[in-house]
N, C-alpha and C positions, 0 to 999 in steps of 0.2 A: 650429477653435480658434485657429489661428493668423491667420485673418481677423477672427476675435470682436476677439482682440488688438490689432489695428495702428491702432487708431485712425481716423483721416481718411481714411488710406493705405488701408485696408481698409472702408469704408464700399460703395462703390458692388460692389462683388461679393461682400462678405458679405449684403449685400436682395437679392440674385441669387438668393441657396442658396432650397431648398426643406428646411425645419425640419420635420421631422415630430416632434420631443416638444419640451416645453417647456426640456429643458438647453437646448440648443441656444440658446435667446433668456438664459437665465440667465449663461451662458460670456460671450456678448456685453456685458449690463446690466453684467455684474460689473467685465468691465475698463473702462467708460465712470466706472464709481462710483467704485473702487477705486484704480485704476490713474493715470486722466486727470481723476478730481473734475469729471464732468460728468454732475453728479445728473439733471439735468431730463432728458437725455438718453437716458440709464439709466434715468429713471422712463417713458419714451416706449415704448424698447423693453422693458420691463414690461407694462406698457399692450398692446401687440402682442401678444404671449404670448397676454394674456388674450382678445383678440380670438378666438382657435383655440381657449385652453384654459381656459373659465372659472371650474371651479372648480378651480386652481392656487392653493392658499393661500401657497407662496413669493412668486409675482409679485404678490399684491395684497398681502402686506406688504412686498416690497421696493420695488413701485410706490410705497407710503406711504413708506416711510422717504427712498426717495429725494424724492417733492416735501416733505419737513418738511427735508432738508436742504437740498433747491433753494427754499427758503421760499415755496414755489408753492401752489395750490388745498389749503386748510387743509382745505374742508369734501370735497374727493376725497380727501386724504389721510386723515383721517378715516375715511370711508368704506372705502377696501380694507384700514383697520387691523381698521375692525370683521369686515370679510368673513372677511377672512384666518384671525379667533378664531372665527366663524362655522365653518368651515370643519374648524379642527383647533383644537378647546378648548381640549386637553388642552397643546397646545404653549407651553412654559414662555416662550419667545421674542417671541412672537405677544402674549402676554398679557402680560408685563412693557412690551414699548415700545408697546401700546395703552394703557395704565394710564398710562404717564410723556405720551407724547402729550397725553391726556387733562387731567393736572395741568401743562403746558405752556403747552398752550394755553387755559388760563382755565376749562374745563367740570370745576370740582372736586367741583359735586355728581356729576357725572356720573363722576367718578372714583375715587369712594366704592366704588359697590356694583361696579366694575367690576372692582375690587379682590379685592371679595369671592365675585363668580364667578370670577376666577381662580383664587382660591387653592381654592375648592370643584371647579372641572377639573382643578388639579395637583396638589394634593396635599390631596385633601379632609379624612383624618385623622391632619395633619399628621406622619403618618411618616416621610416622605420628608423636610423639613425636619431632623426628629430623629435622623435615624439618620446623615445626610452633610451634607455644606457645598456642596455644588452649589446645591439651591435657592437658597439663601439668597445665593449670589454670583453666580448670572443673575437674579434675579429678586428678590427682597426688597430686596438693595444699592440698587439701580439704582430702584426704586420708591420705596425712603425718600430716597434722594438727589435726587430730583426733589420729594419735598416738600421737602424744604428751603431746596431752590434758588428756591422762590416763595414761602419766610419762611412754610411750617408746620411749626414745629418741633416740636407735638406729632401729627401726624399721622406721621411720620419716627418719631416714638420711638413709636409704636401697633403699625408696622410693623415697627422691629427688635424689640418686644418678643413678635412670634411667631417669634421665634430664640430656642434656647438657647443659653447665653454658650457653654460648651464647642465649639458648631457655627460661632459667628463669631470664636471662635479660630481655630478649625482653617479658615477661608476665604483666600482669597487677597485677598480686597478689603480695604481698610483700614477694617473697621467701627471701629476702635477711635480712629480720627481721627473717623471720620464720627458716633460715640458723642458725642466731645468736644465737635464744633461742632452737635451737637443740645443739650447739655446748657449751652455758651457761647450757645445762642440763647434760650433757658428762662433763664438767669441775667439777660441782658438787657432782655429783654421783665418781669420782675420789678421791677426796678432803676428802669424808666420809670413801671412802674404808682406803687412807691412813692415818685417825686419829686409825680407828679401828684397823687397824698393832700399829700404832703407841700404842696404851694403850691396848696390849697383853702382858701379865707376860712372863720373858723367849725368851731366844734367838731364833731365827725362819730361817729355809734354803731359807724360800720364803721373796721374798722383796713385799711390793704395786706393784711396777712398775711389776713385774714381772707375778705378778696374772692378772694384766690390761692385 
């Protein structure tokens, strides 16, 4: 452990040891990530893990999360986001930052139904959602807030509206910020549509209101 830790210092006799389970390489990634913010590095010894342990669904999503923050191989990254959900469906973790991934990097069809198998592995009849605020603060938050960060603001209000209000109450995330600037982006995106009626030459059957 205290090898995994030291950094540089600890480099050449922590690749000494002989790893028989995969913590051992996770203790390591974690302090490179963590610790010393040397994503790529962490996503390498990830990568290793999986060389011994392949289907480790930690190491092929932390291998991914670490190159989306070492902004490295999009379409590897990618890749052990998918394995990873592959691997453990069910894992609320796994399927929330494949989904935000996914609406990140540009593949929003692809992050449609990706969506929609998540939520049919975690919480297929929405009980779990209904009954606590957990879901909905790893996983629903974090998935609408990443559509709105690429200006979909009705896909973000698609997604808080398989919460109930009571549930994102009682969350610790700020839906209720994150409500307001879905509903300040929908005010917006109205306001442009009816300047542009507004400054069309020629009388028109259709009103703003009516095309909303």
């Amino acid at each position: 452990h205290h090898l995994a830790c030291a950094g540089d210092e600890g480099t050449r006799d922590w690749n000494a040891l002989e790893l028989p389970s995969p913590e051992f390489y996770w203790d390591r990634a974690r302090a490179l990530s963590i610790r010393y913010k040397r994503y790529e590095q962490a996503a390498r010894v990830y990568l290793s893990c999986l060389e011994r342990f392949r289907d480790d669904d930690y190491s092929h999503h932390y291998a991914a999360w670490n190159l989306q923050k070492a902004k490295r191989a999009p379409e590897l990254s990618r890749e052990h986001y998918a394995q990873a959900v592959t691997l453990a469906p069910d894992n609320p973790w796994w399927n929330a930052r494949f989904v935000g991934f996914l609406i990140h990097s540009g593949q929003r069809a692809e992050a449609r139904p990706a969506w929609r198998r998540a939520l049919q592995a975690v919480d297929p009849d929405g009980t779990a959602t209904a009954r606590s605020a957990w879901l909905a603060s790893h996983v629903h938050y974090w998935v609408a807030e990443a559509w709105l960060e690429v200006g979909h603001w009705r896909e973000a209000q698609r997604v808080m509206q398989g919460i109930p209000a009571e549930i994102r109450a009682r969350s610790h995330r700020p839906f209720k910020e994150l409500l307001a600037r879905v509903e300040r982006a929908e005010s917006e995106e109205r306001a442009r549509l009816a300047e542009w009626f507004a400054a069309q030459p020629g009388p028109s059957s259709d009103t703003a209101e009516a095309v909303w």
